[in-house]
PyMOL Python script that loads the backbone (N, CA, C, O; Angstrom):
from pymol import cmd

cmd.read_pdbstr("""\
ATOM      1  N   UNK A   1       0.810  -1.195   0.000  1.00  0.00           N
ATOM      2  CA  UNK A   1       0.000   0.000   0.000  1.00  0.00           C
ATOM      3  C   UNK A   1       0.862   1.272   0.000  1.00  0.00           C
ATOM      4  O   UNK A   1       0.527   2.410  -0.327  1.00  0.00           O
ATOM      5  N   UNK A   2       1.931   0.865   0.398  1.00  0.00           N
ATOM      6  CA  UNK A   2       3.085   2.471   0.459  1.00  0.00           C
ATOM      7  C   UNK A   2       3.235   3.113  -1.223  1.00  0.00           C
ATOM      8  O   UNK A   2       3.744   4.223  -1.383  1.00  0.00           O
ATOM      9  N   UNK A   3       2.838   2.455  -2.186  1.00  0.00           N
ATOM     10  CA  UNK A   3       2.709   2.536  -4.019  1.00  0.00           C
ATOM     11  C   UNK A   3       2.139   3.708  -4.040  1.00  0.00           C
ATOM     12  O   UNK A   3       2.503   4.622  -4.780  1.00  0.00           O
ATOM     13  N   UNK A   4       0.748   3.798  -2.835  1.00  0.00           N
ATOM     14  CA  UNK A   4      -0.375   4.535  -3.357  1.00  0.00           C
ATOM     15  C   UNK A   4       0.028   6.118  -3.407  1.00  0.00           C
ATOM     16  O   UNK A   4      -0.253   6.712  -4.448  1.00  0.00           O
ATOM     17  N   UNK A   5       0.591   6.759  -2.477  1.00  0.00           N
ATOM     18  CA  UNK A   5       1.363   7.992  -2.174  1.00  0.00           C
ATOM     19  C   UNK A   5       2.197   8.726  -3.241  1.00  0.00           C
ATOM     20  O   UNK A   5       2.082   9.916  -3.532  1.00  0.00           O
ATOM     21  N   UNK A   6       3.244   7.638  -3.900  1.00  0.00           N
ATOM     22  CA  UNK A   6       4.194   8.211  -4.356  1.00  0.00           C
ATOM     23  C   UNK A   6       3.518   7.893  -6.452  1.00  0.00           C
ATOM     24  O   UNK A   6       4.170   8.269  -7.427  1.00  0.00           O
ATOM     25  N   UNK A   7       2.427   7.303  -6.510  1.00  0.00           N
ATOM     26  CA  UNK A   7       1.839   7.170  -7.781  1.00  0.00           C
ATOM     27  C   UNK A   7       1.555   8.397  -7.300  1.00  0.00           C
ATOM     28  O   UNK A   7       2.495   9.172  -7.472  1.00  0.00           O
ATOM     29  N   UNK A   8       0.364   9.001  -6.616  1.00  0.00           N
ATOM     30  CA  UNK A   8      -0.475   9.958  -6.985  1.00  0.00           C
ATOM     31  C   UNK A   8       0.789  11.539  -6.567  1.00  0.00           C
ATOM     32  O   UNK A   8       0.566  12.745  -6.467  1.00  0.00           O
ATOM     33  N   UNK A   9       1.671  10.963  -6.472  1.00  0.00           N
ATOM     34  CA  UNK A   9       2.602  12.235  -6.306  1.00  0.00           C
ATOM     35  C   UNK A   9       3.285  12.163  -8.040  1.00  0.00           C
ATOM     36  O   UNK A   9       3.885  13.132  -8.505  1.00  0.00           O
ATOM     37  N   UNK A  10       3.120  11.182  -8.647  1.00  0.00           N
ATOM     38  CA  UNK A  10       3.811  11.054  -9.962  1.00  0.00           C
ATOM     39  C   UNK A  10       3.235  11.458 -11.052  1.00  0.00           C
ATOM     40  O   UNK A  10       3.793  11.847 -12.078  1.00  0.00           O
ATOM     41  N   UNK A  11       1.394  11.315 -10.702  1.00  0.00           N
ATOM     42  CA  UNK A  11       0.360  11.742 -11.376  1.00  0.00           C
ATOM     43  C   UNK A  11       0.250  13.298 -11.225  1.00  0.00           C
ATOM     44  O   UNK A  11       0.182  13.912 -12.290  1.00  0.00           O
ATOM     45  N   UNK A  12       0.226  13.926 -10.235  1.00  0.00           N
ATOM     46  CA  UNK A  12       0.258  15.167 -10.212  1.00  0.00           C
ATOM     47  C   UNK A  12       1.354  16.092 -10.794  1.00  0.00           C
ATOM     48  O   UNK A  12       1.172  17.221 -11.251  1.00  0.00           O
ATOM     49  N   UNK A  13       2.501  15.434 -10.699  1.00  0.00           N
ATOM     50  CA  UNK A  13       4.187  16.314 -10.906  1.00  0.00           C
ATOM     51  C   UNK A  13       4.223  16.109 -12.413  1.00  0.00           C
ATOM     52  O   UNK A  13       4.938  16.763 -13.173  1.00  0.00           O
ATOM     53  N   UNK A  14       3.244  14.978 -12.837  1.00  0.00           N
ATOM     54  CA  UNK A  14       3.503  14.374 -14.471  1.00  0.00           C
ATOM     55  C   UNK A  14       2.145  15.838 -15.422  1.00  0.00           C
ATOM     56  O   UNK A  14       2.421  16.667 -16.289  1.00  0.00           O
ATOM     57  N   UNK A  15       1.165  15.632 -14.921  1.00  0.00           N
ATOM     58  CA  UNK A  15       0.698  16.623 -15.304  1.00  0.00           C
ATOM     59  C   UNK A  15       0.931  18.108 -15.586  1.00  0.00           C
ATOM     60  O   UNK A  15       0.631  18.733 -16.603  1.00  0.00           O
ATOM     61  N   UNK A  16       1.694  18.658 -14.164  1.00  0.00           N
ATOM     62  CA  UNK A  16       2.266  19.622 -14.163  1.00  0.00           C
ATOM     63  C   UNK A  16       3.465  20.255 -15.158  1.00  0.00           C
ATOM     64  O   UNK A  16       3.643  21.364 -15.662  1.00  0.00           O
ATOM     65  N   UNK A  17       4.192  18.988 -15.180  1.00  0.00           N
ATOM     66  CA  UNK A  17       5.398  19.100 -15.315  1.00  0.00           C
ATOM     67  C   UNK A  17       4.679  19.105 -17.197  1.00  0.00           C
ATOM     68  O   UNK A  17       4.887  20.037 -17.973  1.00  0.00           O
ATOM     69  N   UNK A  18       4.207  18.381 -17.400  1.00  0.00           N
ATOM     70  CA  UNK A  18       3.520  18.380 -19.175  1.00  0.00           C
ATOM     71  C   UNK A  18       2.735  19.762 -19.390  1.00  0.00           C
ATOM     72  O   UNK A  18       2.954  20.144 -20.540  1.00  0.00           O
ATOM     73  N   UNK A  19       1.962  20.583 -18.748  1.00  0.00           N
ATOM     74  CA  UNK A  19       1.276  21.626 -18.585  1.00  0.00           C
ATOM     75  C   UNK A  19       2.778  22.965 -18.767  1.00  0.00           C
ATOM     76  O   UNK A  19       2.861  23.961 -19.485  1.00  0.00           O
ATOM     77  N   UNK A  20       3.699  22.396 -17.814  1.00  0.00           N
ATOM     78  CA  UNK A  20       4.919  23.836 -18.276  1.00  0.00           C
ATOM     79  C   UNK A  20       5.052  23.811 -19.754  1.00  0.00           C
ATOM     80  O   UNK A  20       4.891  24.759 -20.523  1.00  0.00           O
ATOM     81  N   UNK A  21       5.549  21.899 -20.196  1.00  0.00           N
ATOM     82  CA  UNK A  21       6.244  22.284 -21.313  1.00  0.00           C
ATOM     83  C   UNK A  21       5.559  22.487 -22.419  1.00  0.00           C
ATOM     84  O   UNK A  21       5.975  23.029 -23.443  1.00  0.00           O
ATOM     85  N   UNK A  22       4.050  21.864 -22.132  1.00  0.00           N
ATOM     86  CA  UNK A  22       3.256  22.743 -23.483  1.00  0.00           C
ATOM     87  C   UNK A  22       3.277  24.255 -23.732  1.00  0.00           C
ATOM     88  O   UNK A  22       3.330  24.778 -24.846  1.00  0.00           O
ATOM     89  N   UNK A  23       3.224  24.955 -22.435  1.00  0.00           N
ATOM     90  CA  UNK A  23       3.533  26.384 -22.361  1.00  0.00           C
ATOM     91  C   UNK A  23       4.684  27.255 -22.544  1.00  0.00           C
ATOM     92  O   UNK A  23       4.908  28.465 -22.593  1.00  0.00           O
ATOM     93  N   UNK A  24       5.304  26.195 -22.623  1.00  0.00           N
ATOM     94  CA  UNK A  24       6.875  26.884 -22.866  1.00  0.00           C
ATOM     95  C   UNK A  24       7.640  27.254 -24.419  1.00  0.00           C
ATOM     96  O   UNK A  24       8.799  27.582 -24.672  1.00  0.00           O
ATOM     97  N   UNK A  25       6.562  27.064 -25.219  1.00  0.00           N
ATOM     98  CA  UNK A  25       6.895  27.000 -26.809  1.00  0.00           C
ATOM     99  C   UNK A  25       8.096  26.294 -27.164  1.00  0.00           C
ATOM    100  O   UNK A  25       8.525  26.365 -28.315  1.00  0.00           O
ATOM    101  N   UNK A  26       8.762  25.520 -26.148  1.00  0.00           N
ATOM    102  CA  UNK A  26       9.302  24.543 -27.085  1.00  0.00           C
ATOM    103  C   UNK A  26      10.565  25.089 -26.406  1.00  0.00           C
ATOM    104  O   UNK A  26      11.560  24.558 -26.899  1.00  0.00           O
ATOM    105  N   UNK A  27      10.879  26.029 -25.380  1.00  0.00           N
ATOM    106  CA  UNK A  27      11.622  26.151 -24.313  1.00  0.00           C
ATOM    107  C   UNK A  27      12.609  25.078 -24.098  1.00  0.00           C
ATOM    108  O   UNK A  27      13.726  24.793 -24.530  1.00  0.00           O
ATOM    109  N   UNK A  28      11.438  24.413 -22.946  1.00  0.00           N
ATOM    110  CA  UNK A  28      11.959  23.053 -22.094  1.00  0.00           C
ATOM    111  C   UNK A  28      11.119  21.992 -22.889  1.00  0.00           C
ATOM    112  O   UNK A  28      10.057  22.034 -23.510  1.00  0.00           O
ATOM    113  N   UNK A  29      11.969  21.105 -22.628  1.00  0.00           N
ATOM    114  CA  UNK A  29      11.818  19.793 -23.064  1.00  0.00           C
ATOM    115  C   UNK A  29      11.528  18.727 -22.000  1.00  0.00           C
ATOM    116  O   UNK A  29      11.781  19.005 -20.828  1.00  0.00           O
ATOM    117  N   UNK A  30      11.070  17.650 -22.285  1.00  0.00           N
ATOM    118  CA  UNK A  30      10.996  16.229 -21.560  1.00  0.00           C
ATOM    119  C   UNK A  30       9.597  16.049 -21.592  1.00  0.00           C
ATOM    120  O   UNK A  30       9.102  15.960 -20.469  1.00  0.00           O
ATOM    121  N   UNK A  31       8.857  15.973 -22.482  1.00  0.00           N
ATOM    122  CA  UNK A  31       7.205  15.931 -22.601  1.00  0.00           C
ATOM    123  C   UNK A  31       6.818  14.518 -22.147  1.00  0.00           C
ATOM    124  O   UNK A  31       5.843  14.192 -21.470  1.00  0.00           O
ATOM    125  N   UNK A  32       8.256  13.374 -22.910  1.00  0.00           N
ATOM    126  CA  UNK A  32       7.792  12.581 -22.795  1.00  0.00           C
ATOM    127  C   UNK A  32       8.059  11.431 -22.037  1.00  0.00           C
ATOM    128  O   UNK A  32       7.641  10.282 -22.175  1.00  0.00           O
ATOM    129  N   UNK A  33       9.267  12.212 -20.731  1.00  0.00           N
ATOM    130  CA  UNK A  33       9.405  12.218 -19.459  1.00  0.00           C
ATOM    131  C   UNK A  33       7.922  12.303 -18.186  1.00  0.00           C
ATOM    132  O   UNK A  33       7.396  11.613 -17.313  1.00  0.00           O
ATOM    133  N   UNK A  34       7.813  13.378 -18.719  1.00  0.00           N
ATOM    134  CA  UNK A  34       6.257  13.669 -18.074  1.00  0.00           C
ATOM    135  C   UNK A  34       5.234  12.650 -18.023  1.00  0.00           C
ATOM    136  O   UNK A  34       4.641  12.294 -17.005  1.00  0.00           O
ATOM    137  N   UNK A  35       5.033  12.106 -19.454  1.00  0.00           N
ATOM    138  CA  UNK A  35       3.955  11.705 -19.861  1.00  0.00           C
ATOM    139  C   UNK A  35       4.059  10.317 -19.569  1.00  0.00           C
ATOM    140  O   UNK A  35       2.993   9.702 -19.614  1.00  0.00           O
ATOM    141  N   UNK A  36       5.244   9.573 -19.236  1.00  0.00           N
ATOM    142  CA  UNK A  36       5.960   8.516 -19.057  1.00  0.00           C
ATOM    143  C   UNK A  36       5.592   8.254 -17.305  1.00  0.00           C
ATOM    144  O   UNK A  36       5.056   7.218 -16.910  1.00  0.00           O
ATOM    145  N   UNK A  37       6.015   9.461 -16.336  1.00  0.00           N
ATOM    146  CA  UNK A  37       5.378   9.504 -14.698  1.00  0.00           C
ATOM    147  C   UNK A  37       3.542   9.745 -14.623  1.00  0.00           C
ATOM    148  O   UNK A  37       2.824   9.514 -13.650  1.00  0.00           O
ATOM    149  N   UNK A  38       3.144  10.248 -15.911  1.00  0.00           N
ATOM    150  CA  UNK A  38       1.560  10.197 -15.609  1.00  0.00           C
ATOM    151  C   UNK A  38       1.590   8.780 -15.714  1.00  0.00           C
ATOM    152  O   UNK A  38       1.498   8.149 -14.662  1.00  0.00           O
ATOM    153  N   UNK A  39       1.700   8.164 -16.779  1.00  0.00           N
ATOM    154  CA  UNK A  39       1.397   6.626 -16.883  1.00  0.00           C
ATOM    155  C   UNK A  39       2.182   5.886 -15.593  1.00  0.00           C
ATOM    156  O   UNK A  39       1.697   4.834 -15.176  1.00  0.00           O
ATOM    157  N   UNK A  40       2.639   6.091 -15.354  1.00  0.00           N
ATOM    158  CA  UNK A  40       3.414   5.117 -14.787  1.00  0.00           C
ATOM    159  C   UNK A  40       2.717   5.339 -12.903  1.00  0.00           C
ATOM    160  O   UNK A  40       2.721   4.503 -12.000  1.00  0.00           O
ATOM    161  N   UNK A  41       2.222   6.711 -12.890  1.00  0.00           N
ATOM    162  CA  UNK A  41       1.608   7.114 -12.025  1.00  0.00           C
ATOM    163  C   UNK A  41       0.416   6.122 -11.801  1.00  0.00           C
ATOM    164  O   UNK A  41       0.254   5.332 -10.871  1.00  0.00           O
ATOM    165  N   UNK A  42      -0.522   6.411 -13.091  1.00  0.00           N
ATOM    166  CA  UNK A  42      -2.002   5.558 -12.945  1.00  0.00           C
ATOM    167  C   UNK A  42      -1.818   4.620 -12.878  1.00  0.00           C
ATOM    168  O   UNK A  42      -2.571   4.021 -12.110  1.00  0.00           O
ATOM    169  N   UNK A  43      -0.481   3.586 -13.747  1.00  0.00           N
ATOM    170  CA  UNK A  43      -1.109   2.552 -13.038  1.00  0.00           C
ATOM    171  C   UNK A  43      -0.322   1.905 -11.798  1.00  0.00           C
ATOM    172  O   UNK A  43      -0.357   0.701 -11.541  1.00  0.00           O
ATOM    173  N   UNK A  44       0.449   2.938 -11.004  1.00  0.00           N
ATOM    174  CA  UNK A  44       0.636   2.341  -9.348  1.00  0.00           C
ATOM    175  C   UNK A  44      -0.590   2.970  -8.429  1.00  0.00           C
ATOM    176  O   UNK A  44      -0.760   2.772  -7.226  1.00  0.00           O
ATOM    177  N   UNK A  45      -1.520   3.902  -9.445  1.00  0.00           N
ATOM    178  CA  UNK A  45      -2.653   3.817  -8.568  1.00  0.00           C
ATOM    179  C   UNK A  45      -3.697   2.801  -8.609  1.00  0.00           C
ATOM    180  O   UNK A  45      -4.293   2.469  -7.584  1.00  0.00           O
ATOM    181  N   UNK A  46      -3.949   2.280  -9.779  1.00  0.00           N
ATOM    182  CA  UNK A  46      -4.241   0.966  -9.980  1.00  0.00           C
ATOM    183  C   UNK A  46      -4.095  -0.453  -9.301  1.00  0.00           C
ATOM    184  O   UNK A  46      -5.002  -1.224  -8.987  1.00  0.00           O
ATOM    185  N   UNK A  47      -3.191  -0.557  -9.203  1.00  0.00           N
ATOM    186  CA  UNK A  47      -2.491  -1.673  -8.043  1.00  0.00           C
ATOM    187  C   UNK A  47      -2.770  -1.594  -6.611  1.00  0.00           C
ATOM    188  O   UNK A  47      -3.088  -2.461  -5.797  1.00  0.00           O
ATOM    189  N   UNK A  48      -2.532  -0.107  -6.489  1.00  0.00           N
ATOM    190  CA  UNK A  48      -3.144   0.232  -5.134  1.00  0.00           C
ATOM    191  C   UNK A  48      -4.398  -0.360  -4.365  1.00  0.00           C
ATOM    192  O   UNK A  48      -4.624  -1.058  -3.376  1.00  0.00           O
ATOM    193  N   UNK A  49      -5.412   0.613  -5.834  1.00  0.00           N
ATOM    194  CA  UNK A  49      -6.497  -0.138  -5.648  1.00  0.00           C
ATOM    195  C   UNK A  49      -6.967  -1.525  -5.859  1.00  0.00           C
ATOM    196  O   UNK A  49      -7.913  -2.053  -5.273  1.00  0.00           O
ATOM    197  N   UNK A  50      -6.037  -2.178  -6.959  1.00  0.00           N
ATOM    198  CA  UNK A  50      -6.490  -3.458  -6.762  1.00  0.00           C
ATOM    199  C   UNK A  50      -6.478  -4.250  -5.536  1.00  0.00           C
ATOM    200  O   UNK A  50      -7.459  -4.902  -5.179  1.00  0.00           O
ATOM    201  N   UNK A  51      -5.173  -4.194  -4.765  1.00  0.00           N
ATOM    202  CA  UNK A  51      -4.270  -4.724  -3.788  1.00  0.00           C
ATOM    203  C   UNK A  51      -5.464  -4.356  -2.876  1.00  0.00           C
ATOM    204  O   UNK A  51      -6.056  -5.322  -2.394  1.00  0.00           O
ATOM    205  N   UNK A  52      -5.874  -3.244  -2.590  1.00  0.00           N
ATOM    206  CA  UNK A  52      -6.858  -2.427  -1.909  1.00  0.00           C
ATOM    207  C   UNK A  52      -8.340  -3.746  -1.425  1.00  0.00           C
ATOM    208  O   UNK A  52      -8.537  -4.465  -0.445  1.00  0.00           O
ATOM    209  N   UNK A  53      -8.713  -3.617  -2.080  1.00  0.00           N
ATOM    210  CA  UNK A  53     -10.012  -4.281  -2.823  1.00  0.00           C
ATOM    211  C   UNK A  53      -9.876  -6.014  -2.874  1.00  0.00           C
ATOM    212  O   UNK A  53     -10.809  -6.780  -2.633  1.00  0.00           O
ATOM    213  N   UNK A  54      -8.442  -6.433  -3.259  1.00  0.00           N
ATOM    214  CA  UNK A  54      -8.684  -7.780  -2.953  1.00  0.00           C
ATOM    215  C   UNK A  54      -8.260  -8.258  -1.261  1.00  0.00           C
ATOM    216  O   UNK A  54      -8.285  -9.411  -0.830  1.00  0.00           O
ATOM    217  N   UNK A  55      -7.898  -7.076  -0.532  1.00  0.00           N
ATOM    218  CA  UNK A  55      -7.523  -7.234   0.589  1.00  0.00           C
ATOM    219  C   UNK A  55      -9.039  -6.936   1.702  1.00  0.00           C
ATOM    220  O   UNK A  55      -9.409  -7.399   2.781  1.00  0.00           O
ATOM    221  N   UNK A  56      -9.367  -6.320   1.114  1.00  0.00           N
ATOM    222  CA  UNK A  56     -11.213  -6.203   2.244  1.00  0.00           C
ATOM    223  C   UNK A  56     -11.686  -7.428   1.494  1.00  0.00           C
ATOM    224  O   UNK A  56     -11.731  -8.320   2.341  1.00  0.00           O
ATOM    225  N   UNK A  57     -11.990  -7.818   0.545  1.00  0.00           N
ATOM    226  CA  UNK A  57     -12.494  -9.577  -0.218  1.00  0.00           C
ATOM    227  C   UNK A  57     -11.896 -10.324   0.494  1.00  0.00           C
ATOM    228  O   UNK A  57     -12.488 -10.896   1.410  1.00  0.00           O
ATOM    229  N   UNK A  58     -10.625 -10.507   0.272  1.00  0.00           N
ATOM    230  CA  UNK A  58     -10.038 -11.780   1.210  1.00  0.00           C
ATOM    231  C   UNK A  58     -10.749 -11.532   3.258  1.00  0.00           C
ATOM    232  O   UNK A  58     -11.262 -12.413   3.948  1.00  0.00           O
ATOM    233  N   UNK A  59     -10.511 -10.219   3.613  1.00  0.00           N
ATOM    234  CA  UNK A  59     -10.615 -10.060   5.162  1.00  0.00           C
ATOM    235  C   UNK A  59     -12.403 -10.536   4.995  1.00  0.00           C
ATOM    236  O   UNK A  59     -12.759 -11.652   5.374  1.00  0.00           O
ATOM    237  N   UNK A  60     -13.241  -9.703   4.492  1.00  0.00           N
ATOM    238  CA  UNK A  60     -14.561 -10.879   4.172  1.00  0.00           C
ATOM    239  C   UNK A  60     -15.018 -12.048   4.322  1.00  0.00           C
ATOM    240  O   UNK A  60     -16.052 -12.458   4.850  1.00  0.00           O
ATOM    241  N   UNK A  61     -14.041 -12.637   3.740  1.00  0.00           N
ATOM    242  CA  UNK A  61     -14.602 -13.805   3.104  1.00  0.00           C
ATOM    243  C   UNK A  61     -13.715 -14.796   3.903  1.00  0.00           C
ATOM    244  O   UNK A  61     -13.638 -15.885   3.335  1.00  0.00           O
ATOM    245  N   UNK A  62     -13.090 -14.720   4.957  1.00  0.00           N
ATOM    246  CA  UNK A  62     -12.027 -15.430   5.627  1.00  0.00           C
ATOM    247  C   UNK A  62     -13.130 -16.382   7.202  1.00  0.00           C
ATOM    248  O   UNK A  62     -14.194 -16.079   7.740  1.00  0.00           O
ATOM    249  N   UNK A  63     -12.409 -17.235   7.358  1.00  0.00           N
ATOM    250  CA  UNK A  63     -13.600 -17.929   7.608  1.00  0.00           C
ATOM    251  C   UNK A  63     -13.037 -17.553   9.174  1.00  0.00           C
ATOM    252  O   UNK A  63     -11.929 -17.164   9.543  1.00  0.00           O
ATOM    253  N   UNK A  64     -14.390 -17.862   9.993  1.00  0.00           N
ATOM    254  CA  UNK A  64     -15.020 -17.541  11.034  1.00  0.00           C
ATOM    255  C   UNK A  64     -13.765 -18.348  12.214  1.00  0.00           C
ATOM    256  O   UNK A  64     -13.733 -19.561  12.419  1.00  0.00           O
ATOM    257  N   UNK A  65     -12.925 -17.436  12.791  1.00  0.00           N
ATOM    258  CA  UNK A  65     -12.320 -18.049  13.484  1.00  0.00           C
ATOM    259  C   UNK A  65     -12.024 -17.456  15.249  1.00  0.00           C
ATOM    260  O   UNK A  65     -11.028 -17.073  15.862  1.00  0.00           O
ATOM    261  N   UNK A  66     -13.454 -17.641  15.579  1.00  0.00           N
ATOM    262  CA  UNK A  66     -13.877 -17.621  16.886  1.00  0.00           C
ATOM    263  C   UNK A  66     -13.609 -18.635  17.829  1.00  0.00           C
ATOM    264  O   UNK A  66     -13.572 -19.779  17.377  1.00  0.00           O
ATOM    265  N   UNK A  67     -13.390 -18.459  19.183  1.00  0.00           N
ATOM    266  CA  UNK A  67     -12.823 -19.169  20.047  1.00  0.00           C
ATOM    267  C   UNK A  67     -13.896 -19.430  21.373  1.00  0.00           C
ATOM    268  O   UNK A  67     -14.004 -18.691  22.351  1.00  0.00           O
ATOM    269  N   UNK A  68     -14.788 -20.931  21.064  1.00  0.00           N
ATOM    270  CA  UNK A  68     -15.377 -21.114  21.923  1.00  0.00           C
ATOM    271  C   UNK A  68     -14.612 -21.305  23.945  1.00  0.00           C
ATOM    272  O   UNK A  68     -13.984 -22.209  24.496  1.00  0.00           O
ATOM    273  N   UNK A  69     -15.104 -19.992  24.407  1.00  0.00           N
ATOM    274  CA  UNK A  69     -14.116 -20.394  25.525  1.00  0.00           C
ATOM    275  C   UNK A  69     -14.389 -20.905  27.025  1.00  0.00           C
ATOM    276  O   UNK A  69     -13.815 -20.891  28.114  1.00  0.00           O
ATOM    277  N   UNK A  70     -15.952 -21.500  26.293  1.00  0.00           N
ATOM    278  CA  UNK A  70     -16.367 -22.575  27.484  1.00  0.00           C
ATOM    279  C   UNK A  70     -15.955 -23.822  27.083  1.00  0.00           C
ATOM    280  O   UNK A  70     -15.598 -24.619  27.950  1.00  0.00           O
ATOM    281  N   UNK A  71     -15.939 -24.181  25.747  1.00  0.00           N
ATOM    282  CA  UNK A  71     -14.986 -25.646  25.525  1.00  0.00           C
ATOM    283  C   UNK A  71     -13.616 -25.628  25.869  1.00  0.00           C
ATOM    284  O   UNK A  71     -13.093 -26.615  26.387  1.00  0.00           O
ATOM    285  N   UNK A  72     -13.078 -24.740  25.661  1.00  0.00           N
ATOM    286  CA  UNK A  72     -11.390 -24.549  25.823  1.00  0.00           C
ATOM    287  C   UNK A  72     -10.950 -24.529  27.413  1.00  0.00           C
ATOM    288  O   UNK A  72      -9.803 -24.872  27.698  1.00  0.00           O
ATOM    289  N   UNK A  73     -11.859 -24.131  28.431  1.00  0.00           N
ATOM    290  CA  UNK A  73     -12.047 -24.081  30.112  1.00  0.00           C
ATOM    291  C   UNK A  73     -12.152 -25.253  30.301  1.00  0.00           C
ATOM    292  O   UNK A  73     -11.167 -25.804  30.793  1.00  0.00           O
ATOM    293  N   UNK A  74     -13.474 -26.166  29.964  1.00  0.00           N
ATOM    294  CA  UNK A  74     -13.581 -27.492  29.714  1.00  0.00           C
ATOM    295  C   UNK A  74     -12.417 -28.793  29.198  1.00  0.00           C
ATOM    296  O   UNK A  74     -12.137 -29.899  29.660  1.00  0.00           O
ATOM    297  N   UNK A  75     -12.040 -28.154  28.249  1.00  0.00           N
ATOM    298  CA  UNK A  75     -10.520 -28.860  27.557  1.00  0.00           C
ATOM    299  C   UNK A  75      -9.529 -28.548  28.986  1.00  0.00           C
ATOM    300  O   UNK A  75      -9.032 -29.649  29.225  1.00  0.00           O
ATOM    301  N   UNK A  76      -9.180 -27.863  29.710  1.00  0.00           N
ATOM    302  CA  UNK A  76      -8.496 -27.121  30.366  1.00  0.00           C
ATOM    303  C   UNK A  76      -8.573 -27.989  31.676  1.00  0.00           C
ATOM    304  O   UNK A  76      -7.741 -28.710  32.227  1.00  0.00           O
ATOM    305  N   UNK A  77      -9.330 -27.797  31.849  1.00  0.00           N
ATOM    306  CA  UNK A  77     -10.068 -28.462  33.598  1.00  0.00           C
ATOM    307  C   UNK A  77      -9.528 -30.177  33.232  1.00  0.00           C
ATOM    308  O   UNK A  77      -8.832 -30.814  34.022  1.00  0.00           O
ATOM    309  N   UNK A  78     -10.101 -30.830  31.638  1.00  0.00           N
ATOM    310  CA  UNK A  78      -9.641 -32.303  32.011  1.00  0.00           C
ATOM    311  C   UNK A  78      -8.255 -32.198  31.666  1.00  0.00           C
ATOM    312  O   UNK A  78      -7.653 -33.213  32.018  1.00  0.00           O
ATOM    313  N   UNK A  79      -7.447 -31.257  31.048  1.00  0.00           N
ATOM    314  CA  UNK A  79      -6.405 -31.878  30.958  1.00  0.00           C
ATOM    315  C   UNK A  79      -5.178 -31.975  32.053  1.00  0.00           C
ATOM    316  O   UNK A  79      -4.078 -32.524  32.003  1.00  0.00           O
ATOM    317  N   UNK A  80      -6.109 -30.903  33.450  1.00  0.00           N
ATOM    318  CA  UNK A  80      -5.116 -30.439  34.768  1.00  0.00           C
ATOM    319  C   UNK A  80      -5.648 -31.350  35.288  1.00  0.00           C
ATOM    320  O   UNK A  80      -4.862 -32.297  35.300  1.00  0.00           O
ATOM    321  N   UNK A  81      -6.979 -31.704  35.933  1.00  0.00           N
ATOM    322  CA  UNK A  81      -7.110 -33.122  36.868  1.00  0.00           C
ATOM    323  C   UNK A  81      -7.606 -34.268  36.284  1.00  0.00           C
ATOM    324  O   UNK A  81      -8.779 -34.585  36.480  1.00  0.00           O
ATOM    325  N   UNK A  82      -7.150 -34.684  35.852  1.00  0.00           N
ATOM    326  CA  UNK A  82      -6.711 -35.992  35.330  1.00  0.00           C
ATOM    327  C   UNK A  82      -7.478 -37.112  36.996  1.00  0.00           C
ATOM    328  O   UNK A  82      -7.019 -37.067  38.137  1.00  0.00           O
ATOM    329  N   UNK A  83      -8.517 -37.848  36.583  1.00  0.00           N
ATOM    330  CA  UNK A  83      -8.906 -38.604  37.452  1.00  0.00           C
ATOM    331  C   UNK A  83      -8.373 -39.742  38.119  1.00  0.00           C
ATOM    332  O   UNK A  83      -8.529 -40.739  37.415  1.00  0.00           O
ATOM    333  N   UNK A  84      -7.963 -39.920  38.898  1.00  0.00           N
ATOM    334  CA  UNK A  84      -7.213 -40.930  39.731  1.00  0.00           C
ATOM    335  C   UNK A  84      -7.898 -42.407  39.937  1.00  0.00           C
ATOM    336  O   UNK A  84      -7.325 -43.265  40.608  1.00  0.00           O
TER     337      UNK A  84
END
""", "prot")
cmd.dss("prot")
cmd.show_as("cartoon", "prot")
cmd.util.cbc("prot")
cmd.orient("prot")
């Protein structure tokens, strides 16, 4: 999940950074530097969310692992006095 931060910091700086050099008439260069951290941005936000999403599915769908703890007292009691 640490992906998710530094995509949407790549998505924003990629935009930006493409927004100067369209404005720059041809100034500065690296358009396709830019355009290279947008993509590369979306899809570590992508992952994010996938990773995201199959991780509440799996916590869901994970089976019921409750601890009856009048059997386990019970388990407990015969396994300390042991009948003579």
């Amino acid at each position: 999940m640490l992906c998710f931060v530094p995509s949407i910091l790549a998505v924003v700086f990629g935009y930006v950074s493409k927004s100067q050099i369209d404005r720059s008439s041809g100034t500065q260069t690296g358009r396709g530097l830019a355009i290279a951290g947008i993509v590369l941005g979306w899809i570590g936000v992508g992952v994010a969310l996938l990773l995201a999403v199959l991780f509440v599915i799996a916590a869901a769908t994970e089976p019921n692992t409750t601890v009856d703890t009048n059997n386990g007292i019970e388990t407990l009691r015969t396994l300390t006095h042991k009948p003579i």
